[in-house]
C-alpha positions as CSV (number, residue, x, y, z in Angstrom):
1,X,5.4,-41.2,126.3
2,X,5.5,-45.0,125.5
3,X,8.3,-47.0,125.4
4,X,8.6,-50.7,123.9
5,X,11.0,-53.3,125.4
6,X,12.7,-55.6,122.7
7,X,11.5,-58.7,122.8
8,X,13.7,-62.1,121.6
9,X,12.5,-64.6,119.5
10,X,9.4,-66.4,120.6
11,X,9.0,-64.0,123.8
12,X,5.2,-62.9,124.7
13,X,3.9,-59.8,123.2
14,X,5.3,-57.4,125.6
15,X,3.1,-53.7,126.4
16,X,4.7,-50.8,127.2
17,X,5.7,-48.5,129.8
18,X,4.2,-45.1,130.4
19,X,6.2,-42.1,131.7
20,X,3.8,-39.3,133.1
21,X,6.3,-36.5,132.2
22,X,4.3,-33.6,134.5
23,X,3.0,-31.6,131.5
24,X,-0.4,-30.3,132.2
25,X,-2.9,-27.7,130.7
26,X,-2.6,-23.9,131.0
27,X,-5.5,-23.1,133.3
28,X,-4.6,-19.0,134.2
29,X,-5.5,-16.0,132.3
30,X,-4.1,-15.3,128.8
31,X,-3.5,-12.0,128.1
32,X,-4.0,-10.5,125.3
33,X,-3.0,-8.0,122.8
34,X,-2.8,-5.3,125.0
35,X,-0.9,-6.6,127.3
36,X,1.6,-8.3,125.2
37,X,2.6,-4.5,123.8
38,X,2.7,-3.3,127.4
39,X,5.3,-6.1,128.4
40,X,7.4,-5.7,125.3
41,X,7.5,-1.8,126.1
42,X,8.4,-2.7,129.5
43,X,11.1,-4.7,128.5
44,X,12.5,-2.2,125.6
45,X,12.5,-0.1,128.8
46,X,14.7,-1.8,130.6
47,X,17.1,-2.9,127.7
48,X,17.7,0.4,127.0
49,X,19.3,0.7,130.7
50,X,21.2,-2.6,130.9
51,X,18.8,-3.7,133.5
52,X,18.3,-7.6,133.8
53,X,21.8,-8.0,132.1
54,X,25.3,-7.9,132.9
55,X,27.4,-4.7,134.5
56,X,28.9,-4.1,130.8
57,X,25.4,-3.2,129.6
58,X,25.0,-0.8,132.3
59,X,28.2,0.8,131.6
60,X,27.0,3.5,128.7
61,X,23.7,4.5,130.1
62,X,25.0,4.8,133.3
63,X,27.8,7.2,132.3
64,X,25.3,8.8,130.1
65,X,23.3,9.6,132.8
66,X,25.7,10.6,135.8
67,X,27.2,13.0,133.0
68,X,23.5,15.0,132.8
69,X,23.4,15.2,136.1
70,X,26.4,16.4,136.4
71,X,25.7,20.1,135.4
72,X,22.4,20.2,138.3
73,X,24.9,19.0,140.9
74,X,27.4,21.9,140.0
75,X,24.3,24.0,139.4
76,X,23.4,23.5,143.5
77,X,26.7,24.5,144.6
78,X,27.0,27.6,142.9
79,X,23.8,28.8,143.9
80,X,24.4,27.6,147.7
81,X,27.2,30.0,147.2
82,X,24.6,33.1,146.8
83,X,25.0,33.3,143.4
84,X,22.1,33.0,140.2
85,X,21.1,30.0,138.5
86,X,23.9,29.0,136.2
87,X,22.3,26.2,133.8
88,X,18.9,27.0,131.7
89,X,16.1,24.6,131.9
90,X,15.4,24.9,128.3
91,X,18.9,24.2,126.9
92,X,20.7,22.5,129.9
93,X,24.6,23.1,128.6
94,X,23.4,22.2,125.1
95,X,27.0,21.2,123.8
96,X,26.7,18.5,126.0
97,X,23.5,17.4,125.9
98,X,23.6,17.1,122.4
99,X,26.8,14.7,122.8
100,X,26.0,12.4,125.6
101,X,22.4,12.2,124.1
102,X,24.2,11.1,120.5
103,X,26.0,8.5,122.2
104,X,23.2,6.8,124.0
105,X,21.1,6.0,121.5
106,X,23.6,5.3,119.1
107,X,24.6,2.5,121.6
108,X,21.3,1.5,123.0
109,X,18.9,2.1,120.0
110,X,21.0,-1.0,118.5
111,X,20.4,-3.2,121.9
112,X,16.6,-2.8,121.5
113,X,16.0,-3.6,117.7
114,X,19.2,-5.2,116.0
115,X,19.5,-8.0,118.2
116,X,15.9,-9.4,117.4
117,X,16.8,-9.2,114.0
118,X,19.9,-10.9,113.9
119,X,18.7,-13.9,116.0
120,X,15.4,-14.4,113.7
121,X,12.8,-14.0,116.4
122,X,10.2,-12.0,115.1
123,X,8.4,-15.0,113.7
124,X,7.8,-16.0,117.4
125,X,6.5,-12.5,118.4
126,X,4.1,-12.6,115.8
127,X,3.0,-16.3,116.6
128,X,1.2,-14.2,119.4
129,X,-1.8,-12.0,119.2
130,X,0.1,-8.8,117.9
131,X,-0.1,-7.0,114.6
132,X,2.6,-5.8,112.7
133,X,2.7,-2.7,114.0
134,X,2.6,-4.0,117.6
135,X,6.3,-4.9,118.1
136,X,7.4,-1.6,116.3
137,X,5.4,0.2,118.5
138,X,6.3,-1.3,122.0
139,X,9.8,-1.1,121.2
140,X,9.3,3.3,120.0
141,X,7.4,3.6,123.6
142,X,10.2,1.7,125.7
143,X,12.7,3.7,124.0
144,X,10.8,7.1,124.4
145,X,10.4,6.5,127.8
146,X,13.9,5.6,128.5
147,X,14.7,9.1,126.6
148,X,12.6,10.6,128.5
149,X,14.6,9.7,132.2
150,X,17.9,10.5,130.1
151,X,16.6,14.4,129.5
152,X,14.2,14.9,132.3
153,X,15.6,13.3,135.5
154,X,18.5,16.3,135.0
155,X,16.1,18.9,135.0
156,X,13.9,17.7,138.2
157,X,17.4,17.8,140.0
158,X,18.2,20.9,138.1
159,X,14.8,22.3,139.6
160,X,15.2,20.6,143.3
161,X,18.5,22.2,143.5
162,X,17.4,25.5,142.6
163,X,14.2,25.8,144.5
164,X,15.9,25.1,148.0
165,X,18.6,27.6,147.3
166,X,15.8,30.7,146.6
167,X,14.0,32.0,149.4
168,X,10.0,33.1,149.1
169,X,7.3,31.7,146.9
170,X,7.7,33.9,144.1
171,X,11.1,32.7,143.8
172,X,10.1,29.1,143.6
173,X,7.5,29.9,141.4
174,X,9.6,31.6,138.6
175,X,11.4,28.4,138.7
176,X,8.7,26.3,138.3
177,X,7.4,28.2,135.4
178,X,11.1,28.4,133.9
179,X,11.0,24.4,134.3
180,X,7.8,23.6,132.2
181,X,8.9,24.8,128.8
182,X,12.2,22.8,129.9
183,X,10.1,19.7,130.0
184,X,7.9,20.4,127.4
185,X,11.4,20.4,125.0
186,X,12.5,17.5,126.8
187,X,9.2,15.6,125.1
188,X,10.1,16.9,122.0
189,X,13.6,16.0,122.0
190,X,12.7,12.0,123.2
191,X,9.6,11.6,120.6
192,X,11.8,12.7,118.0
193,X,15.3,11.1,119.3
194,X,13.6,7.7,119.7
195,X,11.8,7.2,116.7
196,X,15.1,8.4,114.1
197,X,17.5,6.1,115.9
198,X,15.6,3.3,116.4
199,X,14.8,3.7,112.4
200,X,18.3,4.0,111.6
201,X,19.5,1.2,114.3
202,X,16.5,-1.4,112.2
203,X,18.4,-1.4,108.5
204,X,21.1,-3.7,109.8
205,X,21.2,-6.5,111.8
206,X,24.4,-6.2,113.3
207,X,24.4,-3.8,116.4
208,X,28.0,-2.7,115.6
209,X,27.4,-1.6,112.2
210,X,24.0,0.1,113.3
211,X,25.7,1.4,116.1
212,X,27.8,3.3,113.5
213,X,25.5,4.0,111.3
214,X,23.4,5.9,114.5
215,X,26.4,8.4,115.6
216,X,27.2,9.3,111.5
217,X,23.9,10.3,110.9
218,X,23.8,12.0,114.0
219,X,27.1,13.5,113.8
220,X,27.6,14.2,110.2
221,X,24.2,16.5,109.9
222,X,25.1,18.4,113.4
223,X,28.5,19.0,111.2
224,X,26.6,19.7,108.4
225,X,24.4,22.1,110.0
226,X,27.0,24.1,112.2
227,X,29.3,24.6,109.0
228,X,26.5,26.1,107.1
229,X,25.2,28.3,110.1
230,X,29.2,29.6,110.5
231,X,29.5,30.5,107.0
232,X,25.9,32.4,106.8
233,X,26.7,34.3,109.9
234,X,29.7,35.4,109.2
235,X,28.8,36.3,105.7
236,X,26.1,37.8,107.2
237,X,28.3,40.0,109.7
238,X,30.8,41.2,106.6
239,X,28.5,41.8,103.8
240,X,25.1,41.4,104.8
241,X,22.4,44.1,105.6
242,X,21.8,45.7,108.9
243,X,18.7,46.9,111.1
244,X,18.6,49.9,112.3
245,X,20.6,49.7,115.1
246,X,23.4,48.5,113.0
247,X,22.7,44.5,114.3
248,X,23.1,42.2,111.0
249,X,19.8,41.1,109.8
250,X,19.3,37.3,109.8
251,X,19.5,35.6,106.7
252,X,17.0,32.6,105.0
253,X,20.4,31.1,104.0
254,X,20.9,31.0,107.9
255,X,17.7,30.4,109.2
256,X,17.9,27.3,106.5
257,X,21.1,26.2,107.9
258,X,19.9,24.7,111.1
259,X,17.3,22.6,108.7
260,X,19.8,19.9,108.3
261,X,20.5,18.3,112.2
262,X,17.6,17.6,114.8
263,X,19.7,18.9,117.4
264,X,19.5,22.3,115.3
265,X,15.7,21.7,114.5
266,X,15.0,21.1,117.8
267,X,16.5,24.5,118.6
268,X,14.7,26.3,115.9
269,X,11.9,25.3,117.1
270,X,12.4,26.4,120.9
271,X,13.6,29.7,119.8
272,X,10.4,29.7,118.1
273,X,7.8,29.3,120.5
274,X,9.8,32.0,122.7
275,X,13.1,30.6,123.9
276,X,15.6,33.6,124.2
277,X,18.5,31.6,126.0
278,X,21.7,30.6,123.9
279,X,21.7,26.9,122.6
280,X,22.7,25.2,119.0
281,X,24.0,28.3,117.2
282,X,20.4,28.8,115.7
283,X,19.5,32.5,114.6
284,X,16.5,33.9,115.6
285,X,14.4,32.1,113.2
286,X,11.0,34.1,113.6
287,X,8.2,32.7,111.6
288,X,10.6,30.6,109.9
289,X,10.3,28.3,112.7
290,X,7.1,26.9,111.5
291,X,9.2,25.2,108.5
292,X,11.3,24.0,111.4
293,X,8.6,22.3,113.4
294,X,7.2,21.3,110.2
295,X,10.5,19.6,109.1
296,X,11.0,17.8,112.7
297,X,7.6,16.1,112.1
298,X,8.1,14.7,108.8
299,X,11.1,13.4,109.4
300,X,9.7,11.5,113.1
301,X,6.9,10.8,110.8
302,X,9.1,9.0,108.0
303,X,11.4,7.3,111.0
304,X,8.2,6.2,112.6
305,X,7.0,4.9,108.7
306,X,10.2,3.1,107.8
307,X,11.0,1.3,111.5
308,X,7.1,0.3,110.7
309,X,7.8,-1.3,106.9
310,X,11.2,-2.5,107.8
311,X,9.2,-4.9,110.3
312,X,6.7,-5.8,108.1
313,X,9.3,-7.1,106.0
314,X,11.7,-8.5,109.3
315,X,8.3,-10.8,110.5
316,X,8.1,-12.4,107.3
317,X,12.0,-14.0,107.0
């Protein structure tokens, strides 16, 4: 940088003075594309947790997390106590599951997209080596993953608890075979989770009006969904028709009821490919629940299209 002293009348041509300000050229690697998605994943990662921030962003996930545990941690005592397992691996107390999971990302999906969007930012993401569908993508990943710990961290301590209270290597094994299906739902329930709240958290900028618009959507279709699957079965029960043992035969207006919430899709589905234990209300859906694992995928694929367009549009303002 050159700077000129002023000079009076008649005074000598005077030069200037040169301040070496330090800048110098980049000479380490540049990463590339690749890269760039894996460090925006990382960080969606550790948004979602309040990590790298303040003890108020750490509050919700936290909470979240100690309340999923809780059920493993009462699950160990009882059985140290002598007596069976008390908590399934495939629907882990589902009531509460299905709330605590409603509230986290209703309050984190915001964190990880609506803040970018508010502050304008995106054209400085895209400066970089990324496509459109880059950012998106990094962001579904962190938050899948972070799902992921949410749902399966309980059931490893759910496992741990019940494989040192059992005694033999049968034993153990029957619980490690009743934990796989447990974790295969748990993939289910994050893929899906992640990519319909981080769609709905992306149509407004302001995290506590996507915040809101999270838990309705959530909320008002479990509603939805549990009203309709009432009113079938008890219909059903009164007037319906009966199997030969006299149990009411399921109806399509039931099985159709749990269409309407992913908590209830995600049961239909489980029940489907063999889950017998009680969870969302759900009816034995038979080979209706094809149409529910059909449903679940449209709708994750439609999430996954609209987060994609809505930043397509985002990079551009």
């Amino acid at each position: 940088m050159r700077t000129d002293t002023p000079q009076g009348p008649g005074s000598p041509p005077a030069g200037g003075v040169i301040h070496d300000l330090g800048y110098q050229r980049y000479d380490g690697p540049r990463l590339g594309r690749s890269q760039i998605v894996t460090a925006l994943a990382w960080h969606s990662f550790r948004a979602a947790f309040g990590l790298g921030r303040g003890a108020k962003a750490k509050i919700v996930p936290v909470i979240a997390f100690l309340a999923l545990c809780l059920p493993a941690i009462v699950n160990a005592f009882v059985m140290s106590k002598g007596n069976p397992r008390a908590v399934d691996y495939d629907t882990y107390v589902p009531a509460l599951r299905d709330i605590i999971m409603t509230i986290f990302v209703a309050v984190q999906a915001p964190e990880l997209v609506s803040r970018d969007l508010r502050s304008r930012v995106l054209p400085l993401y895209f400066s970089r080596p990324i496509k459109p569908g880059d950012y998106p993508l990094a962001k579904y990943l962190g938050f899948t993953a972070a799902i992921l710990v949410m749902l399966e961290v309980p059931l490893l301590l759910l496992y741990a608890g019940s494989a040192a209270n059992v005694h033999g290597g049968s034993a153990v094994w029957a619980q490690t075979r009743a934990l796989i299906p447990g974790l295969l739902i748990g993939v289910m329930w994050a893929v899906s989770l992640a990519a319909i709240s981080l769609f709905l958290a992306s149509l407004s900028a302001r995290r506590g009006l996507a915040t809101g618009v999270v838990a309705i959507a959530f909320l008002l279709t479990y509603t939805l969904a549990e009203i309709l699957l009432q009113v079938e079965t008890q219909s059903a029960i009164n007037t319906g028709p009966r199997a030969p043992d006299g149990a009411p035969v399921v109806s399509v207006g039931e099985k159709i009821g749990g269409l309407f919430s992913p908590f209830t899709l995600f049961d239909g589905v489980r029940r489907w490919l063999g889950g017998t234990n009680f969870g969302d209300n759900v009816p034995k859906v038979g080979s209706f629940g094809a149409v529910y694992a059909l449903v679940l995928i449209v709708i994750v694929a439609l999430s996954l299209y609209g987060l994609a367009a809505r930043y397509r549009r985002a990079r551009l303002s």
